[in-house]
MARBA-3410 file (N, C-alpha, C, O; in Angstrom, 1 decimal):
165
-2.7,-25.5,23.6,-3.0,-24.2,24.1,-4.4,-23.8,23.7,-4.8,-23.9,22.5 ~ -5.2,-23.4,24.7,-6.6,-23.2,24.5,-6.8,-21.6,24.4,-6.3,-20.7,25.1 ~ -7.9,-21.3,23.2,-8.4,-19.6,23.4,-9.3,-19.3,24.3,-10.5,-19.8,24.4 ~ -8.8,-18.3,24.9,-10.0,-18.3,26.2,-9.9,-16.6,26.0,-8.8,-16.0,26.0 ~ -11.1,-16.1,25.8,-11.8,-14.6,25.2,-11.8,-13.7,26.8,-12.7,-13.7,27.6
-10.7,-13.1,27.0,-11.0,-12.3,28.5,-11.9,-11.1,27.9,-11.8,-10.6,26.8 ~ -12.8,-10.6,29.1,-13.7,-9.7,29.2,-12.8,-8.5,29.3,-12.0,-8.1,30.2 ~ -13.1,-8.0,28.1,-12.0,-6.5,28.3,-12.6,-5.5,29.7,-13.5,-5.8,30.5 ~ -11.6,-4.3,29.6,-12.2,-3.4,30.9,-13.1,-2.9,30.6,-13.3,-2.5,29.5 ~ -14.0,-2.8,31.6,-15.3,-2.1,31.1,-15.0,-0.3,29.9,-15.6,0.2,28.9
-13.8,0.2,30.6,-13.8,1.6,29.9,-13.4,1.2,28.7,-13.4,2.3,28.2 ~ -13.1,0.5,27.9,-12.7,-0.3,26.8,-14.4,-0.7,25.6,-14.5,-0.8,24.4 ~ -15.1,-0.8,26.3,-16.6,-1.0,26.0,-16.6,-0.5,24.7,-16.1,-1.1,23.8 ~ -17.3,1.1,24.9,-16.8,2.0,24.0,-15.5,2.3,23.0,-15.5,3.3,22.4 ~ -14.6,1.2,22.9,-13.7,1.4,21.9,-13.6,0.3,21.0,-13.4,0.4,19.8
-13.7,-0.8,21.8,-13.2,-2.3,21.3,-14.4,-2.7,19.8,-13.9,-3.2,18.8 ~ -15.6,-2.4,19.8,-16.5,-2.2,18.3,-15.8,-1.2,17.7,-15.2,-1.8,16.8 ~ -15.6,-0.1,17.6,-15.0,0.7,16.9,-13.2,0.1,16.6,-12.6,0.7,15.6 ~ -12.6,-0.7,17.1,-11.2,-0.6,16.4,-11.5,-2.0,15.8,-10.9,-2.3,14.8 ~ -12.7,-3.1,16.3,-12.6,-4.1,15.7,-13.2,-4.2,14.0,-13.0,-5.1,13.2
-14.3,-2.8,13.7,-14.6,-2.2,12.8,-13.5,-1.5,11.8,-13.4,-1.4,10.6 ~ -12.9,-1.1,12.8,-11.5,-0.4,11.6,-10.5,-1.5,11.2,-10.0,-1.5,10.1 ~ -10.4,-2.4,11.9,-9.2,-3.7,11.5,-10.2,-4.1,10.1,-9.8,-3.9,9.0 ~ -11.5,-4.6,10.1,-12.1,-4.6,9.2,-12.0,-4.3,8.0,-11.6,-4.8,7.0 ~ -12.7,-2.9,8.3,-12.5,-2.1,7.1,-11.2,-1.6,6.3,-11.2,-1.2,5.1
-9.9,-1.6,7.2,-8.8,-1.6,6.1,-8.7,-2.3,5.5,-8.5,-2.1,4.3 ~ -8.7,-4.4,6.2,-7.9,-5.4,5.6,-9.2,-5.0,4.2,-8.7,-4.5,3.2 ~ -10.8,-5.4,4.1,-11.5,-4.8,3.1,-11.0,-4.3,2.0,-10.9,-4.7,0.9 ~ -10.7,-2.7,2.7,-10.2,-1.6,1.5,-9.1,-1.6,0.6,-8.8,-0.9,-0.4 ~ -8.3,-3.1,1.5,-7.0,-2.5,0.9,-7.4,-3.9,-0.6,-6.7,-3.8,-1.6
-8.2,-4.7,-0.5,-8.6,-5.8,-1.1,-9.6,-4.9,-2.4,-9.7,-5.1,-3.6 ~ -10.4,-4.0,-1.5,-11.5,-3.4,-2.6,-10.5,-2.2,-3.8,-10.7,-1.9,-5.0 ~ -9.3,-2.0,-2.7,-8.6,-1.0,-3.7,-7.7,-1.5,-4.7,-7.4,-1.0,-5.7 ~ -7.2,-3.2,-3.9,-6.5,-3.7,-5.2,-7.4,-4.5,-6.7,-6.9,-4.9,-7.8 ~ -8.9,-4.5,-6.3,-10.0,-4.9,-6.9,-10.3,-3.7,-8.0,-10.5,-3.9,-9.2
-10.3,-2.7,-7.5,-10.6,-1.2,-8.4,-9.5,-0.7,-9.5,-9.8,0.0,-10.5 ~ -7.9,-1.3,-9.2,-6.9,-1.1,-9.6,-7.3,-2.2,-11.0,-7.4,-1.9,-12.2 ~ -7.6,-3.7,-10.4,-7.5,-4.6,-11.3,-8.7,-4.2,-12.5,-8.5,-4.2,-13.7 ~ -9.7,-3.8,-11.8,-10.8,-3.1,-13.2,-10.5,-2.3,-14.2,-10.8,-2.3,-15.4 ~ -10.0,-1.5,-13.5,-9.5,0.4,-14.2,-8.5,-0.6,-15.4,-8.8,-0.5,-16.6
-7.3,-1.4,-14.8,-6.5,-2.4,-15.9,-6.8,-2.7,-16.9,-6.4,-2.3,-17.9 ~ -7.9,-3.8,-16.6,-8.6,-4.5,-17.3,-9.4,-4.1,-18.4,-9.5,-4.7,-19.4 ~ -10.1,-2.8,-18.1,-11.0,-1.6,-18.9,-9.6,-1.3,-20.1,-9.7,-1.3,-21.4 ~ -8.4,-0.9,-19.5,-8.1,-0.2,-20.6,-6.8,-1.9,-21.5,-5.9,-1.9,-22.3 ~ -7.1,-2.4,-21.1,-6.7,-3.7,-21.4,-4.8,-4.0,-21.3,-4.1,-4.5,-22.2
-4.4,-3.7,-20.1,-3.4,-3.9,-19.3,-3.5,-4.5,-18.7,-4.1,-4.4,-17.6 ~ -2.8,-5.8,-19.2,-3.2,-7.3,-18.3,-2.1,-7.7,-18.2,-2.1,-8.8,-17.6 ~ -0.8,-7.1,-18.6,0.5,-8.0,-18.1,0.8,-7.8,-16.5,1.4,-8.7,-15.9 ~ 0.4,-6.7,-16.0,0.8,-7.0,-14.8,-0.5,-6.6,-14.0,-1.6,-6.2,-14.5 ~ -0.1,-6.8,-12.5,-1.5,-7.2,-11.5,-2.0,-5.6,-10.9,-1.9,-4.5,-11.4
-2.5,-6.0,-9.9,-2.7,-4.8,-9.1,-1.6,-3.9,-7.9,-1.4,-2.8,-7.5 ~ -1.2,-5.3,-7.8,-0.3,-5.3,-6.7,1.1,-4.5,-6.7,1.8,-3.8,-6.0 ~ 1.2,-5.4,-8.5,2.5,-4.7,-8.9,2.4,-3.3,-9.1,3.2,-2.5,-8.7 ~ 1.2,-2.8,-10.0,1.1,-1.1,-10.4,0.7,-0.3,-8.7,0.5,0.9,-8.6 ~ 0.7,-0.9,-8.0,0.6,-0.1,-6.7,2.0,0.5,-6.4,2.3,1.6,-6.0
2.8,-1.0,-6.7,4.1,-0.9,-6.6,5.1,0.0,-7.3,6.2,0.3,-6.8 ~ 4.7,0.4,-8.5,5.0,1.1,-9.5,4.2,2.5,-8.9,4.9,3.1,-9.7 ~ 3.7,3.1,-8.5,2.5,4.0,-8.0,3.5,4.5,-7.0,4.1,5.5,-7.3 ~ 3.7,3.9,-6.0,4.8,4.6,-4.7,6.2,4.4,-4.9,6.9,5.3,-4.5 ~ 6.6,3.4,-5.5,8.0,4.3,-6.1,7.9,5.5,-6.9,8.9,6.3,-6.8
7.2,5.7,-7.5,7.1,7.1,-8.2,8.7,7.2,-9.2,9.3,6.4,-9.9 ~ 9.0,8.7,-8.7,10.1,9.1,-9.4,11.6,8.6,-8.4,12.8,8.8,-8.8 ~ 11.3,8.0,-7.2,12.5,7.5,-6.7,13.3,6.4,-7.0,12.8,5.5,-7.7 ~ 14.3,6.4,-6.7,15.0,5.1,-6.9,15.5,4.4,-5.7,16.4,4.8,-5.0 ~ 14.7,2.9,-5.3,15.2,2.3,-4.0,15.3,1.0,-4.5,15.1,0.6,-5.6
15.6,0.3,-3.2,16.0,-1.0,-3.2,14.6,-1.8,-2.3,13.7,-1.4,-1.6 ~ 15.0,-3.2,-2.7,13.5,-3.5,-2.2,13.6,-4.0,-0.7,12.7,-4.5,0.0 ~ 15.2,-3.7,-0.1,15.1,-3.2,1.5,14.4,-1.8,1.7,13.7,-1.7,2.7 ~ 14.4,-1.0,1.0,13.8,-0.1,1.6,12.3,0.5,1.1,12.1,1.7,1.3 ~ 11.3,-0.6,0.4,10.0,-0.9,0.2,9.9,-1.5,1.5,9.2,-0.8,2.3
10.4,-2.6,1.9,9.7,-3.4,2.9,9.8,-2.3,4.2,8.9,-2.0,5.0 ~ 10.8,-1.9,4.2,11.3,-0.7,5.6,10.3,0.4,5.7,10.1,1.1,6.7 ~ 9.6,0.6,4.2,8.8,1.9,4.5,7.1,1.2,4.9,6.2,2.0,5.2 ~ 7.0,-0.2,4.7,6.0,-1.2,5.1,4.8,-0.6,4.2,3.7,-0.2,4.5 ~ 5.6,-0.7,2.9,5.0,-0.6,1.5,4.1,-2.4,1.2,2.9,-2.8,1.0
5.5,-3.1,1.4,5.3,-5.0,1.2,6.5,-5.5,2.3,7.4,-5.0,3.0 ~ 6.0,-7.0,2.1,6.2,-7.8,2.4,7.7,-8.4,1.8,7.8,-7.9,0.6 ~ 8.6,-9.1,2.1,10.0,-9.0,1.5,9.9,-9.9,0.6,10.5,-9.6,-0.5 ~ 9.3,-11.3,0.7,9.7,-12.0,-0.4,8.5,-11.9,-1.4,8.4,-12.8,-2.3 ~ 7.3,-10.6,-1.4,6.7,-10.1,-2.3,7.3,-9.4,-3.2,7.1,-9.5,-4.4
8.1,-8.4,-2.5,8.9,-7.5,-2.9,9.6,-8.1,-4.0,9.3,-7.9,-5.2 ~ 10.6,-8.9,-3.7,11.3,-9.3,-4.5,10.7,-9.7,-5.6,10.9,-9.2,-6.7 ~ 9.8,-10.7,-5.5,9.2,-11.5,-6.8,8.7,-10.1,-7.6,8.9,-9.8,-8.8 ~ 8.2,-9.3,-6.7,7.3,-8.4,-7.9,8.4,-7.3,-9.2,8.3,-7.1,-10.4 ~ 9.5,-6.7,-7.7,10.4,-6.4,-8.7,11.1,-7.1,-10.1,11.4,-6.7,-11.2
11.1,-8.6,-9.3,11.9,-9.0,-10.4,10.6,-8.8,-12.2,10.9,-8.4,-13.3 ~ 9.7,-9.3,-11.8,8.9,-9.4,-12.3,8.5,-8.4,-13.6,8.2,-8.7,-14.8 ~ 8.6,-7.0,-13.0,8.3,-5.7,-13.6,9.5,-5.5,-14.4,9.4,-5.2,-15.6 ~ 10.7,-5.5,-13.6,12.5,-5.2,-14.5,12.1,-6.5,-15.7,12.2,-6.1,-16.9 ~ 11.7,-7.5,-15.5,11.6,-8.6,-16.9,10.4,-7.7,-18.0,10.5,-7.7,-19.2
9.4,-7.2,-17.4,8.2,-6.7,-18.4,8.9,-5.5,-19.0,8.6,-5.0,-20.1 ~ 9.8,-5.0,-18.3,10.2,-3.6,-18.6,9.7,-2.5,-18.1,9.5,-1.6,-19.0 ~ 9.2,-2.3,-16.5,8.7,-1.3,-16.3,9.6,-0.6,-15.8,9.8,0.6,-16.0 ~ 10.5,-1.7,-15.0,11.7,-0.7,-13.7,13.2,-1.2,-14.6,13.3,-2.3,-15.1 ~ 13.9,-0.4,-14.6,15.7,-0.4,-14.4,15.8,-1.2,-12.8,15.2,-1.1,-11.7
16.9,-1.8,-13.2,17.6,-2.5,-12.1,19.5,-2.2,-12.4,20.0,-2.2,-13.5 ~ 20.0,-2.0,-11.2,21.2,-1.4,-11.7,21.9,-2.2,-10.3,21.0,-2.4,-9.4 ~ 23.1,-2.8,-10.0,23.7,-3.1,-8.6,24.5,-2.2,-7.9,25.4,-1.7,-8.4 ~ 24.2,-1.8,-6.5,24.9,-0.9,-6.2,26.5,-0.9,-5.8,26.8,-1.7,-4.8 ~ 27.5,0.0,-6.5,28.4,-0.3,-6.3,29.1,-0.2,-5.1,30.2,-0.5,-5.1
28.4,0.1,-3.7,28.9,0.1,-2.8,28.6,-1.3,-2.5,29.5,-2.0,-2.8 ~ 27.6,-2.0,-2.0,27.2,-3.4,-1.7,26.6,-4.2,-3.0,25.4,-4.3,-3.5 ~ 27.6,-4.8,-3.5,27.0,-5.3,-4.6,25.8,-6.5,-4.7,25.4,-7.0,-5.7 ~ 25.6,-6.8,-3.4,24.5,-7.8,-3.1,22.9,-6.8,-3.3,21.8,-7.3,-3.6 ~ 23.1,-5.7,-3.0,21.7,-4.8,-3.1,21.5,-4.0,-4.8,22.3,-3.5,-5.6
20.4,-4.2,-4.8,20.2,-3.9,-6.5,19.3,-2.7,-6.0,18.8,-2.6,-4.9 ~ 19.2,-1.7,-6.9,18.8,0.0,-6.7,17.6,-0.1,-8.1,18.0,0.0,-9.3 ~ 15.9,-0.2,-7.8,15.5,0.1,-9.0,14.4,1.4,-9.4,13.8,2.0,-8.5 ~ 14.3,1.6,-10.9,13.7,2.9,-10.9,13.0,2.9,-12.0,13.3,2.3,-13.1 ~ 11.9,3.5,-11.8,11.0,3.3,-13.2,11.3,3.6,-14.9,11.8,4.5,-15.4
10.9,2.8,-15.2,11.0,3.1,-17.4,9.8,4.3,-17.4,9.1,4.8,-16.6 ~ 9.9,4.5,-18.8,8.8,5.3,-19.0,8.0,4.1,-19.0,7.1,4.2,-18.2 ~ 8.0,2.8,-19.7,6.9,2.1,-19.1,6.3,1.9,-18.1,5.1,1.4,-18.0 ~ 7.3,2.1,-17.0,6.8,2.2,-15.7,6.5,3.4,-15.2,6.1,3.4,-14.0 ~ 6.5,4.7,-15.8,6.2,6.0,-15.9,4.8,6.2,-16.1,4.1,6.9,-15.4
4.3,5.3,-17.4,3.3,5.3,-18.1,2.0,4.7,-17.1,1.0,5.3,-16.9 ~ 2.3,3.6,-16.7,1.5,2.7,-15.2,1.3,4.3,-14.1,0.3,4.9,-13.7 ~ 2.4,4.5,-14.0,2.0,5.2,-12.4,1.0,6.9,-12.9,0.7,7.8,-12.2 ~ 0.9,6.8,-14.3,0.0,7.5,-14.5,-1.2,7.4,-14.9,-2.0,8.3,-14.9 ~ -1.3,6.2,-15.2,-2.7,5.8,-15.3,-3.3,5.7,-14.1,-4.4,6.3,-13.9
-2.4,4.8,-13.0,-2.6,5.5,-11.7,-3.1,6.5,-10.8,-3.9,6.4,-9.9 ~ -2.3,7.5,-11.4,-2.4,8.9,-10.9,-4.1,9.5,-11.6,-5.0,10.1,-10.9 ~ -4.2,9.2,-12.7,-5.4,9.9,-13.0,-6.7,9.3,-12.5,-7.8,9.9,-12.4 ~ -6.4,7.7,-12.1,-7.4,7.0,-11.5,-8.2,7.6,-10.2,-9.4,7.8,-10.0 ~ -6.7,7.7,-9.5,-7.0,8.4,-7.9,-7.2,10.2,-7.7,-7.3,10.9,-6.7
-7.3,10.3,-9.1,-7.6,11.7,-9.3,-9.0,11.5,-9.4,-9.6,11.9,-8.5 ~ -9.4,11.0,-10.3,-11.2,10.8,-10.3,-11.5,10.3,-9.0,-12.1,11.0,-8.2 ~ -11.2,9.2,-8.7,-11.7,9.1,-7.3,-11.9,10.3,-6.4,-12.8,10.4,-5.5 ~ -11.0,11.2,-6.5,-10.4,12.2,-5.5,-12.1,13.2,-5.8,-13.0,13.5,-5.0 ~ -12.0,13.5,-6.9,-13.0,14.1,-7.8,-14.3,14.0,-7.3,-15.0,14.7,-6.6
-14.5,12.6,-7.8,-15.7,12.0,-7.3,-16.4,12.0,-5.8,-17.6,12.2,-5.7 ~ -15.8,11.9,-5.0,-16.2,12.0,-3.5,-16.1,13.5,-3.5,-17.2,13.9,-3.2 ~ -15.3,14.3,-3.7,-15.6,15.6,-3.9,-17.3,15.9,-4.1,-18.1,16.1,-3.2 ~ -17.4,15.8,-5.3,-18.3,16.3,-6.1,-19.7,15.5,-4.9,-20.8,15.9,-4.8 ~ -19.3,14.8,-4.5,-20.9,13.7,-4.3,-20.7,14.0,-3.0,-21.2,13.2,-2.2
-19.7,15.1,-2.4,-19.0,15.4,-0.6,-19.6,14.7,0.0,-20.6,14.9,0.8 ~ -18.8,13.3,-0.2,-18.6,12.2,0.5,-17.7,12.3,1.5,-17.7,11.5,2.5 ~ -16.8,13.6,1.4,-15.6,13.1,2.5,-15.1,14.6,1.8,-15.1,14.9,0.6 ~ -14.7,15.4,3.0,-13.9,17.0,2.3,-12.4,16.8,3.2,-12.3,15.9,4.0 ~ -11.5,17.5,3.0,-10.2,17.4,3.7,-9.8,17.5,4.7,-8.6,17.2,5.0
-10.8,18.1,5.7,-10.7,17.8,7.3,-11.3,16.6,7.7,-10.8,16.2,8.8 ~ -12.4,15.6,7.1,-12.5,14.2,7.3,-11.9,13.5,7.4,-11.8,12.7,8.3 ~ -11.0,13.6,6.0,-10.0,12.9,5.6,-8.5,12.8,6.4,-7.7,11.9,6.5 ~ -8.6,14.3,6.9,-7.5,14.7,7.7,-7.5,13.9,8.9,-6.5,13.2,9.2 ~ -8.5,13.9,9.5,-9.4,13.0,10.8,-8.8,11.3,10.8,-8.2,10.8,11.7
-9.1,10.9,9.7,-9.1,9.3,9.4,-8.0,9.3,9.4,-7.5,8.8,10.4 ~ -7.0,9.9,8.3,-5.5,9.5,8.5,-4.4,9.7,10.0,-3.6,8.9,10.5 ~ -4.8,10.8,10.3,-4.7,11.0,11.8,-4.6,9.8,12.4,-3.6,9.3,12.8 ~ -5.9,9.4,12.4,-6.1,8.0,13.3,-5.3,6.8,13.0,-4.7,6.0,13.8 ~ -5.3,6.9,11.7,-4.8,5.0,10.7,-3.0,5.7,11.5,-2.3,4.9,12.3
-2.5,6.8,11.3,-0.8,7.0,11.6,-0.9,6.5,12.9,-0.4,5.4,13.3 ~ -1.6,7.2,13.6,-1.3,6.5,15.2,-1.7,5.2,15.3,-1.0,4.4,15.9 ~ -2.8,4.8,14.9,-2.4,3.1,15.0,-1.4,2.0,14.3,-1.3,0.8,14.5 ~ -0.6,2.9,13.3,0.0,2.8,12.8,1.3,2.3,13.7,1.7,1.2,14.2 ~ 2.0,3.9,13.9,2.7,3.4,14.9,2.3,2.5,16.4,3.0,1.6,16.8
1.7,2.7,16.8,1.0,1.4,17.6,1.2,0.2,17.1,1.7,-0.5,18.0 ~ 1.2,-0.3,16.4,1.7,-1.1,15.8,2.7,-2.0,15.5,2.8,-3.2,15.4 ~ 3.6,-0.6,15.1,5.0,-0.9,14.8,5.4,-0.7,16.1,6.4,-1.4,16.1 ~ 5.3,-0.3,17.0,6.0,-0.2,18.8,5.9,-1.6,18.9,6.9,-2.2,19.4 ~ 4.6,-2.5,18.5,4.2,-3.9,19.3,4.9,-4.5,18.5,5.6,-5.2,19.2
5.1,-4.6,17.4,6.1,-5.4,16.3,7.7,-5.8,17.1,8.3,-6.8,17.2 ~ 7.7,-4.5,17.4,9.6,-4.1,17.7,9.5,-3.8,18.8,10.4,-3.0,19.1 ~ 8.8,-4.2,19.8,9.0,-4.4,21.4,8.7,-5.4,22.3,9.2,-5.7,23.3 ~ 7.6,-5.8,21.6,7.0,-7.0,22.3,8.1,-8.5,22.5,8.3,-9.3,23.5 ~ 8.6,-8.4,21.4,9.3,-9.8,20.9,11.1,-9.6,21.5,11.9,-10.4,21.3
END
């Protein structure tokens, strides 16, 4: 099968640099933000676990799920999921408990060690928050703007995922 590059529509002109700029700069940010995560770590010398995992610890928060419903909220990937949970319940960040209705699904929720991560976290993305503040890099209707955009391509996305096939 050969790639053959069709000439988009001309009214397309105008959009096709700008979305091919945003696919960009996510896959980027999300690499530069697990890059920022690993420093901030590293500084305060938390090296048992990755970036990946304290993100993971970060959006579970105070909830308790299963790592079907990480991958369902298109937090990760499934057999990321798994390894990472198992990973953090062995360091001792998360409780793992089996749920008694389906005992094949495990329900986990943070330790205070894993309490302690999603606050280091939290104050991280507070400075950041701070920072662009202060240097009004970006104020809350910007911001409001961008996410706007990322949800609907978001779902765009997820329609082509779960329709196309």
């Amino acid at each position: 099968m050969s790639f053959q590059s069709r000439v988009p529509d001309p009214s397309l002109r105008g959009l096709m640099p700008g979305y091919l700029e945003n696919l960009a700069l996510v896959e980027r940010l999300h690499r530069l933000l697990l890059d920022v995560i690993k420093d901030e770590f590293e500084r305060l010398g938390l090296l048992e676990i990755n970036s990946v995992q304290a993100l993971l610890l970060f959006n579970i928060g105070e909830n308790e799920v299963t790592a079907g419903e990480l991958k369902t909220r298109g937090y990760y990937q499934g057999s990321n999921v798994s390894y990472n949970l198992k990973k953090l319940v062995e360091l001792g960040y998360m409780h793992h408990q089996r749920s008694e209705i389906d005992r094949r699904s495990v329900r986990v929720r943070l330790t205070d060690k894993g309490r302690d991560v999603r606050g280091v976290m939290h104050d991280l993305f507070t400075r950041h928050a701070e920072s662009l503040s202060a240097r009004n890099l970006v104020n809350p209707e910007s911001m409001e703007t961008v996410n706007s955009a990322l949800r609907r391509m978001e779902r765009y996305w997820t329609e082509q995922i779960r329709y196309i096939y």
